[in-house]
KEBA-681970 format. One line per field, with one value per residue: residue number from 1; residue in one letter; x, y, z of N, C-alpha, C in turn. Coordinates in steps of 0.001 Angstrom, whole numbers, plus 500000, padded with zeros to 6 digits. Example, Ala and Ser with C-alpha at 12.3 -4.5 7.8 and 13.67 -1.06 7.14 Angstrom:
% residues 2
k	1 2
r	A S
n.px	513190 512850
n.py	494310 497750
n.pz	507800 507080
ca.px	512300 513670
ca.py	495500 498940
ca.pz	507800 507140
c.px	513200 512900
c.py	496700 500030
c.pz	507800 507870
% end
This chain:
% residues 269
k	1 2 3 4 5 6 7 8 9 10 11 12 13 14 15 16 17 18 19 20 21 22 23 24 25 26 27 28 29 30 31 32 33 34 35 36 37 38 39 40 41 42 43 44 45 46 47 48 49 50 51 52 53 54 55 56 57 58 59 60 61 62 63 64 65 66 67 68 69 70 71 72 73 74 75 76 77 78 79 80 81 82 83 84 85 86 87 88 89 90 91 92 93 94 95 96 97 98 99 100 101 102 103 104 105 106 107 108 109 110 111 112 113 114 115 116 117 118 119 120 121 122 123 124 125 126 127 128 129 130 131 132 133 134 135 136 137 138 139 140 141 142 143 144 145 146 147 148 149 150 151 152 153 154 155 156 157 158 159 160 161 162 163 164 165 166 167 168 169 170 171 172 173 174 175 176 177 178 179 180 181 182 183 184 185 186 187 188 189 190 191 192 193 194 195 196 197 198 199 200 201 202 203 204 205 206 207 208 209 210 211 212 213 214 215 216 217 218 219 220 221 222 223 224 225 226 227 228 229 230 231 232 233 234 235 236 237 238 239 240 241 242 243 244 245 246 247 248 249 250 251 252 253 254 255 256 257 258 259 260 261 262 263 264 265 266 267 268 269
r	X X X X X X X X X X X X X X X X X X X X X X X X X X X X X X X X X X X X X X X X X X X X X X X X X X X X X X X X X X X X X X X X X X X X X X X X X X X X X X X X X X X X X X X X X X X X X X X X X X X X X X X X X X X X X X X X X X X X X X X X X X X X X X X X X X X X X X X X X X X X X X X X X X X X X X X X X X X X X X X X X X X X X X X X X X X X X X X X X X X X X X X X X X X X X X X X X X X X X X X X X X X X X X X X X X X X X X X X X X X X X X X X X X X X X X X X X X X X X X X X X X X X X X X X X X X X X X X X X X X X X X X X X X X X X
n.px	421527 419134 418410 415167 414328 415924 414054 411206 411998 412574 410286 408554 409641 409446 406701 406039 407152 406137 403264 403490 403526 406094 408949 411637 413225 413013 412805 415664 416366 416165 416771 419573 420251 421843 420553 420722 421408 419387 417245 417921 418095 415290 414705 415441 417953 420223 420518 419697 421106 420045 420003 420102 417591 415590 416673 415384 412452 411929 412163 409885 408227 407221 403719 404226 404051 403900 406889 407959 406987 408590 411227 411535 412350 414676 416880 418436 419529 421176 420779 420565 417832 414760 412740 409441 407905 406157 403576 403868 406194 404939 402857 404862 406092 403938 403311 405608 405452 403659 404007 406360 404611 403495 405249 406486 407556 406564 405282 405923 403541 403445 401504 400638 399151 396284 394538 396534 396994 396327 395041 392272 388724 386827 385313 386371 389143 388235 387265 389445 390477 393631 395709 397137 397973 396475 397250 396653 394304 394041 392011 392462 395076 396678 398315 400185 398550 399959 401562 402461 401254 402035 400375 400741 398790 398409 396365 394835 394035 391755 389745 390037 387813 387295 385654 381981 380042 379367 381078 382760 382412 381905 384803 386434 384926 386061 389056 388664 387797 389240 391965 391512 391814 394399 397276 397213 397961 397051 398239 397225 398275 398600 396847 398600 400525 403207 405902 406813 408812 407547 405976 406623 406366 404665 405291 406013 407753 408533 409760 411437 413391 414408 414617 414578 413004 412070 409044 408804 406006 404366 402624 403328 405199 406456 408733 411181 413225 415958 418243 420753 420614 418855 417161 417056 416969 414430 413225 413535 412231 409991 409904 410149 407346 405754 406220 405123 402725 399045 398013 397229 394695 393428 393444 391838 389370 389442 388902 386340 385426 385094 383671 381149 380351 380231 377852 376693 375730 375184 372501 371326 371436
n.py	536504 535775 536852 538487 538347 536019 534355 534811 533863 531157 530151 530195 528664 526281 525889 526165 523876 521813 522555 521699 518726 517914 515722 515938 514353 513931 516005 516485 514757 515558 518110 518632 519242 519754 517637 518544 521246 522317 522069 524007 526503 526432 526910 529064 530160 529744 532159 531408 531473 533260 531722 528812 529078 529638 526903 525067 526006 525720 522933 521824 522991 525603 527721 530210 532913 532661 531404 534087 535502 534242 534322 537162 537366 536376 538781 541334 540851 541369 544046 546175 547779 547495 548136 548946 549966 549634 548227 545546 544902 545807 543796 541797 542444 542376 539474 539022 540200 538720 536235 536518 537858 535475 534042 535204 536314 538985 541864 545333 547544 551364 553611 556500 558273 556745 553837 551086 548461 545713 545677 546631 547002 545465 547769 550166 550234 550141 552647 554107 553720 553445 554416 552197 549219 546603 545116 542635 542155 541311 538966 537619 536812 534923 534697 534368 532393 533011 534716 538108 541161 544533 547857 551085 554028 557203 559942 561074 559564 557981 559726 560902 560248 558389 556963 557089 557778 555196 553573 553989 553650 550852 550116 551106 549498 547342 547676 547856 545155 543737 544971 543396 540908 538292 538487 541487 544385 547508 551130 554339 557623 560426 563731 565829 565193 566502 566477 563557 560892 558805 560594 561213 558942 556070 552800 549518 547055 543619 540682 537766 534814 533717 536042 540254 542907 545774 547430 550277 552631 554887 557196 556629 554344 551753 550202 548257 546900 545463 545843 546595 549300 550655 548910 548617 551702 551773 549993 551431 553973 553189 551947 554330 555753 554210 554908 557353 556673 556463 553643 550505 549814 552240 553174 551621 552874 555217 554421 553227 555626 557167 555818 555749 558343 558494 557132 558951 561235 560003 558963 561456 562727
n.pz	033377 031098 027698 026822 024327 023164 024997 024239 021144 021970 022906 021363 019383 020135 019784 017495 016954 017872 017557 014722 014773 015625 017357 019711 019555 016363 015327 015490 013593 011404 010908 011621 014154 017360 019830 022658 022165 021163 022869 024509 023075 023103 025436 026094 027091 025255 022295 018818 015887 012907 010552 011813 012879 010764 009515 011405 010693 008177 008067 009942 008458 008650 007660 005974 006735 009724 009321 008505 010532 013053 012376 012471 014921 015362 014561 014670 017236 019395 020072 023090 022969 021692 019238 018691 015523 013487 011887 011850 013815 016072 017074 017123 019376 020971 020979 022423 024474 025895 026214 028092 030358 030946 032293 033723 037432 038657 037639 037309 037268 035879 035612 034332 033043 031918 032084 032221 029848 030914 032775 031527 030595 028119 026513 027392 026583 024015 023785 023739 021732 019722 021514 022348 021373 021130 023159 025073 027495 031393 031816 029680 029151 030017 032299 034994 037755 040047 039634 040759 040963 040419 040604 039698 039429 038351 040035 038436 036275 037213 036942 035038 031828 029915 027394 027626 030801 031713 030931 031658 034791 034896 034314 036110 038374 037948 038279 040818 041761 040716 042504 045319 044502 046289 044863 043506 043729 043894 043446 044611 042838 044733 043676 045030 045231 044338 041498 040039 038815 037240 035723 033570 031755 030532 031917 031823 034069 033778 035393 036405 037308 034910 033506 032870 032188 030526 029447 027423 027022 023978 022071 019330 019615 020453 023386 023954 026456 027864 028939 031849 033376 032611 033283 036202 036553 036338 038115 040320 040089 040121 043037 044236 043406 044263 047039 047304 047439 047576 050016 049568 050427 051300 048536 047148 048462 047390 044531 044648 045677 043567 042032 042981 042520 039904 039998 040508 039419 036606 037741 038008 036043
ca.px	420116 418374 418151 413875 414058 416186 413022 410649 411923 412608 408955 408081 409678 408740 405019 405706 407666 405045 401789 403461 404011 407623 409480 413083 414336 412177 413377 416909 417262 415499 417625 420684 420322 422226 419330 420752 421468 417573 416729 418566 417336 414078 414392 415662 419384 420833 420015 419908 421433 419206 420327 419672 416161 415238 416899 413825 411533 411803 411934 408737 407180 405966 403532 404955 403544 404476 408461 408258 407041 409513 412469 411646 412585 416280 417248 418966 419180 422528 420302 419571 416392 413856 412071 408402 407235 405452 402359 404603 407028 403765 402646 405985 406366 402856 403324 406902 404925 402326 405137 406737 403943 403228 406115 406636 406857 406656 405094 405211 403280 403669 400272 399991 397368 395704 394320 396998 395986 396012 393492 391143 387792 387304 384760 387609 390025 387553 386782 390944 391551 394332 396425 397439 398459 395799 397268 395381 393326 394401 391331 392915 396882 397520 399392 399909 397700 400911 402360 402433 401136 401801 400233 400473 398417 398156 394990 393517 393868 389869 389025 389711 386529 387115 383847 380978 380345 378875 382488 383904 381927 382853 386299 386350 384417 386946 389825 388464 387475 391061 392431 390827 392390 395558 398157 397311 398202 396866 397761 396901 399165 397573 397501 399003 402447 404074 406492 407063 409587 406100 404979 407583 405894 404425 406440 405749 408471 408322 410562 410999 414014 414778 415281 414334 413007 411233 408352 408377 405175 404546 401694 403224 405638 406730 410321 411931 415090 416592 419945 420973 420782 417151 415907 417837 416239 412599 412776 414346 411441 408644 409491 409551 406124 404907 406307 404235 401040 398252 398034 395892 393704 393034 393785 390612 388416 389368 387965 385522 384399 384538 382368 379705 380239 379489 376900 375285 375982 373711 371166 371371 371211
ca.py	536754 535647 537782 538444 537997 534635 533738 534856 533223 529442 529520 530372 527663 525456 525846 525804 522180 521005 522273 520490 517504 517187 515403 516888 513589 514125 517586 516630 513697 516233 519492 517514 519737 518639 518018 519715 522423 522956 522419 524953 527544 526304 527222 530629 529711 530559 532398 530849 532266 533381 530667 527922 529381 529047 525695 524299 526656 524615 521287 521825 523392 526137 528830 531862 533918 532010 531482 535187 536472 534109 534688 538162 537427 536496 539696 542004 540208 541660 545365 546168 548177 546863 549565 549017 551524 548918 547052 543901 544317 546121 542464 541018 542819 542095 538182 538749 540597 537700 535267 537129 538101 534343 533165 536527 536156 539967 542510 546206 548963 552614 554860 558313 558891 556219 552266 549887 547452 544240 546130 547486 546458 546110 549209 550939 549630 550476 554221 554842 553367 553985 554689 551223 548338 545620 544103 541463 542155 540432 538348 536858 537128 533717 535192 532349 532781 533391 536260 539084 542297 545963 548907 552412 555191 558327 559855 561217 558554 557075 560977 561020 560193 558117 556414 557533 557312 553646 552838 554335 553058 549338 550085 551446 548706 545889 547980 547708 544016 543031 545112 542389 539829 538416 538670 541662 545328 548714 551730 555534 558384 561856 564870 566475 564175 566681 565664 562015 559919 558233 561674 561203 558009 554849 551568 548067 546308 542395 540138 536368 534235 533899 537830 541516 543724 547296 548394 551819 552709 555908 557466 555953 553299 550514 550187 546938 547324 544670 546983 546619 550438 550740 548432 549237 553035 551535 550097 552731 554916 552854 551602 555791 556373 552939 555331 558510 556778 555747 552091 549242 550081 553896 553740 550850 553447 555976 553912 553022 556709 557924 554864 556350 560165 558851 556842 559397 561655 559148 559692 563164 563117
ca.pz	033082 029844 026426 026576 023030 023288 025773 022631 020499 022406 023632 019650 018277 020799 019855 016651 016920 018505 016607 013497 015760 015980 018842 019545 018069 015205 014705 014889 012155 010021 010394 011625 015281 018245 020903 023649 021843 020307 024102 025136 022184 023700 027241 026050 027461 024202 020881 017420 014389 012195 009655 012305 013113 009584 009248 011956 010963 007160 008717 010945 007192 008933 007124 005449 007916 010997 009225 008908 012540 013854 011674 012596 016285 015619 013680 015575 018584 020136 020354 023512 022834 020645 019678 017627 015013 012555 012732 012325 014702 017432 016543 017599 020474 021700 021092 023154 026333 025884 026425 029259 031640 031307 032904 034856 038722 039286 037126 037870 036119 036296 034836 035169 032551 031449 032071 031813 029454 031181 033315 030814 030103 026511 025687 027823 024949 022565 023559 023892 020502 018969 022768 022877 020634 021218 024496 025915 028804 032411 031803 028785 028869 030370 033288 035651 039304 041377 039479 041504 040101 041187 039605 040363 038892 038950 040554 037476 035841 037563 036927 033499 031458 028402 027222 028543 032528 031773 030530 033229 035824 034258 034198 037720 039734 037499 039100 042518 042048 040675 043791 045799 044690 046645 044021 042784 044495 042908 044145 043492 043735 044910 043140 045713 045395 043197 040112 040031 037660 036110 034937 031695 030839 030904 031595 032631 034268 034017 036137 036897 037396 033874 032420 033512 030911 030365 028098 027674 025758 023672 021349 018033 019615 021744 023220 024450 026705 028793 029528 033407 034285 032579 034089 037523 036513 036387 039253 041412 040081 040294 044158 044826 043263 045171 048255 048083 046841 049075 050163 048791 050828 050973 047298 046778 048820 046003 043364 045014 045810 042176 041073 043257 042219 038940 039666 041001 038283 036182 038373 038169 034728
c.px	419880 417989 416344 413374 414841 414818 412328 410802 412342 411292 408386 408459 409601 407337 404923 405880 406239 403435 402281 404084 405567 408020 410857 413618 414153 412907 414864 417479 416888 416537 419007 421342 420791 420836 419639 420953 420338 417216 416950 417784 416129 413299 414954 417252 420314 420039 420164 420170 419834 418931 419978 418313 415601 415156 415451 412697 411175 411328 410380 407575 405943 405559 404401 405013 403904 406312 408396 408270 408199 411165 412592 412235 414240 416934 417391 419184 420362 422069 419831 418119 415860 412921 410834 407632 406204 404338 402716 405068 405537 403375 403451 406195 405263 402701 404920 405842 404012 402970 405815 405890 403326 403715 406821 406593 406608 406280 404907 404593 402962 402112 400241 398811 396657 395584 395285 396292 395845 395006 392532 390129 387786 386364 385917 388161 389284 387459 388710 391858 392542 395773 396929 397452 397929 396474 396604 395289 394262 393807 391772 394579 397300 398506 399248 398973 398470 401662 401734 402575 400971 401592 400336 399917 398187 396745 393747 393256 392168 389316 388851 388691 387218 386219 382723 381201 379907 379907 383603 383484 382074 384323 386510 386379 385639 388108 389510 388281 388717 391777 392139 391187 393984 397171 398570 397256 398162 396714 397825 398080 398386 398439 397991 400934 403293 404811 406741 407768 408369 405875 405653 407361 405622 405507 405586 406959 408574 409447 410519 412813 415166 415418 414074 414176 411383 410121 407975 407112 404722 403110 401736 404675 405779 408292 410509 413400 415384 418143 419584 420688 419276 416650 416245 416967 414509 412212 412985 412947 409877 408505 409269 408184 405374 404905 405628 402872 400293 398613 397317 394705 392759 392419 391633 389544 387896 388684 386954 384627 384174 383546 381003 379355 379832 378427 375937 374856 375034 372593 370575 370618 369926
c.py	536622 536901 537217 537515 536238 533559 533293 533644 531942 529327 529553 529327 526587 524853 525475 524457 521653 520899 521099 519171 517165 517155 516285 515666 513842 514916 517316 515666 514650 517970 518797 518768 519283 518858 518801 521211 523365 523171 523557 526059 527518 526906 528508 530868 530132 531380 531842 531655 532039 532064 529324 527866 528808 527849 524749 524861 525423 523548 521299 522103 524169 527009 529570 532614 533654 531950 533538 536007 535707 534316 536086 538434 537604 537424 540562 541988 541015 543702 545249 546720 547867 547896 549283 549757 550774 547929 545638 543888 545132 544430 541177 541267 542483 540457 538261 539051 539383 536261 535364 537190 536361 533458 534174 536195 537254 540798 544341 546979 549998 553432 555866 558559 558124 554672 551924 549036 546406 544695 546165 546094 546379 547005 550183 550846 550695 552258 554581 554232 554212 554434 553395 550179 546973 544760 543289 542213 541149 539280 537147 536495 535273 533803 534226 533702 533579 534499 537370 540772 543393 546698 550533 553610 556641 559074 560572 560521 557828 558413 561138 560450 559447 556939 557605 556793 556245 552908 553077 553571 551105 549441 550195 550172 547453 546500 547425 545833 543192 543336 544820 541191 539701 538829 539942 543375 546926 550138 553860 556939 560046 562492 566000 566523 565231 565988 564359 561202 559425 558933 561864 560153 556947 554028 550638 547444 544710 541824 539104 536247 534211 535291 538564 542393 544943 547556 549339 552084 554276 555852 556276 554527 552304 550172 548927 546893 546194 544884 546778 547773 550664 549943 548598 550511 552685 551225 550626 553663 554373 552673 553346 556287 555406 554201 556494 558005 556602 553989 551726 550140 551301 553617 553013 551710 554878 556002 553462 554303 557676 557091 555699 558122 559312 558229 558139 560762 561357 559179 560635 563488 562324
c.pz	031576 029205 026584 025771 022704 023877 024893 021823 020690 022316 021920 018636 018859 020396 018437 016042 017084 018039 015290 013833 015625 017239 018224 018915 016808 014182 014280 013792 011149 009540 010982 013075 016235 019357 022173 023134 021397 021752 025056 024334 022507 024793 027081 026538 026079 022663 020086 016657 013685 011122 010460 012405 011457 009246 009895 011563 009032 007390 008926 009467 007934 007616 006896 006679 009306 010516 009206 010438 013491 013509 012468 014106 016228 014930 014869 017168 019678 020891 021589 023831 021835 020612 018247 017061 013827 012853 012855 013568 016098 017625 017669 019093 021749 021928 022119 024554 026446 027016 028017 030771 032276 032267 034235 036287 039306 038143 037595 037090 036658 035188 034949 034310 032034 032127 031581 031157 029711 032099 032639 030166 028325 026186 026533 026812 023819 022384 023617 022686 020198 020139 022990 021479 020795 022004 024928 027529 029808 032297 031002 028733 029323 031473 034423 037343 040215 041069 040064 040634 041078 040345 040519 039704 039522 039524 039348 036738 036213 037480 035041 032340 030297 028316 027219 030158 032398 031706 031786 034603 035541 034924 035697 038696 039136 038150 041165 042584 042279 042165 044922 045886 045204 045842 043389 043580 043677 043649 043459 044078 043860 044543 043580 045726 045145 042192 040565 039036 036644 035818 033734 031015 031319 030963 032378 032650 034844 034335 036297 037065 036242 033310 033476 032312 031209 028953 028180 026386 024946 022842 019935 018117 020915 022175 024237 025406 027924 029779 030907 033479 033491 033622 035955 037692 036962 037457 040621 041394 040593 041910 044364 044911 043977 046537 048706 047325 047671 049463 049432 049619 050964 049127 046611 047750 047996 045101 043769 045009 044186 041432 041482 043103 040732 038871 039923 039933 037142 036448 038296 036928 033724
% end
């Protein structure tokens, strides 16, 4: 199974070959690269030394700013938790999940108190600043059609108020709409369940063919872990809380019935 961050950083210097038009022959009379071997660093199949990365990242004459965010990929590559406490590496980590859910054939996510953010509307976003690290929206992420998304929240999670009820009632009916579509499976867990593995924290666990990797997310960070027994742990916990939640279907009659408690709420008021 593929290093994430090997993934990262192929698809990263892929894009960047290619905005400053270089072919792979191109690339290799110029840094003196063997081509299977760039193709490979490409497809995420192996890592690059730092010192190689650089070497194309010259060639290609990228930006400062672009040789830095990607330099910044092959640095500590052999860790397996990646753990983001800086607005660079939040940055880094948010252009890695970008990358990931793209090519993802299985995404799960675990909520207990809050909107996932590939769910969230953006005045959702906006009223829970500062809870999240400017994720892209589902709307926007680039996540291919056929990836298969499971979410599971907890049930106060569509009780909990952040906005106003106009924001909520948004947020709400885009839950129920998404949980509508085939691909995409959202379900709620009652507050009856008792304790639950998800009640110690968020995670999203993304999956494909390629690699298997965990983001555990926190108030003031972001953690990266591709380790076998994490991610083994994540999804041990997450199929449990899949097992005492409601169904799709119950669960989309849920959100459905708090949209209309607050519409009516509105009314009221």
């Amino acid at each position: 199974m593929r290093d994430p961050r090997a993934v990262l950083l192929g698809a990263e210097l892929r894009r960047v070959r290619i905005a400053n038009s270089f072919s792979i022959r191109r690339t290799c009379e110029v840094t003196h690269v063997d081509p299977a071997m760039l193709s490979r660093w490409e497809c995420g199949e192996r890592m690059p030394s730092s010192e190689h990365v650089a070497r194309l990242l010259m060639g290609y004459r990228a930006d400062k700013i672009t040789y830095n965010q990607v330099i910044g990929y092959s640095r500590n590559v052999n860790d397996r938790l990646w753990t983001a406490k800086t607005d660079i590496e939040r940055e880094q980590q948010n252009a890695a999940m970008g990358v990931f859910e793209c090519v993802a054939s299985e995404i799960s996510i675990m909520a207990p108190i809050s909107i996932p953010c590939l769910l969230r509307t953006s005045d959702y976003s906006n009223a829970a600043d500062g809870l999240d690290f400017n994720r892209w929206p589902l709307k926007s992420s680039g996540m291919d059609a056929d990836t298969k998304l499971f979410v599971v929240l907890g049930q106060a999670v569509i009780h909990q108020q952040v906005g106003n009820s106009a924001v909520m009632i948004e947020q709400l009916r885009r839950l129920v709409a998404l949980s509508e579509l085939p691909s995409v499976d959202i379900r709620i867990i009652p507050f009856t369940s008792g304790w639950y593995a998800g009640m110690e924290g968020a995670f999203e666990l993304v999956e494909s063919n390629r690699f298997e990797a965990v983001l555990m997310e926190t108030r003031t960070s972001l953690s990266w872990t591709h380790d076998r027994d994490a991610v083994d742990m994540a999804r041990e916990d997450f199929d449990n809380a899949k097992a005492i939640a409601f169904n799709a279907a119950t669960s989309r009659k849920i959100i459905t019935g708090a949209v209309a408690h607050l519409e009516r709420q509105q009314c009221k008021g």
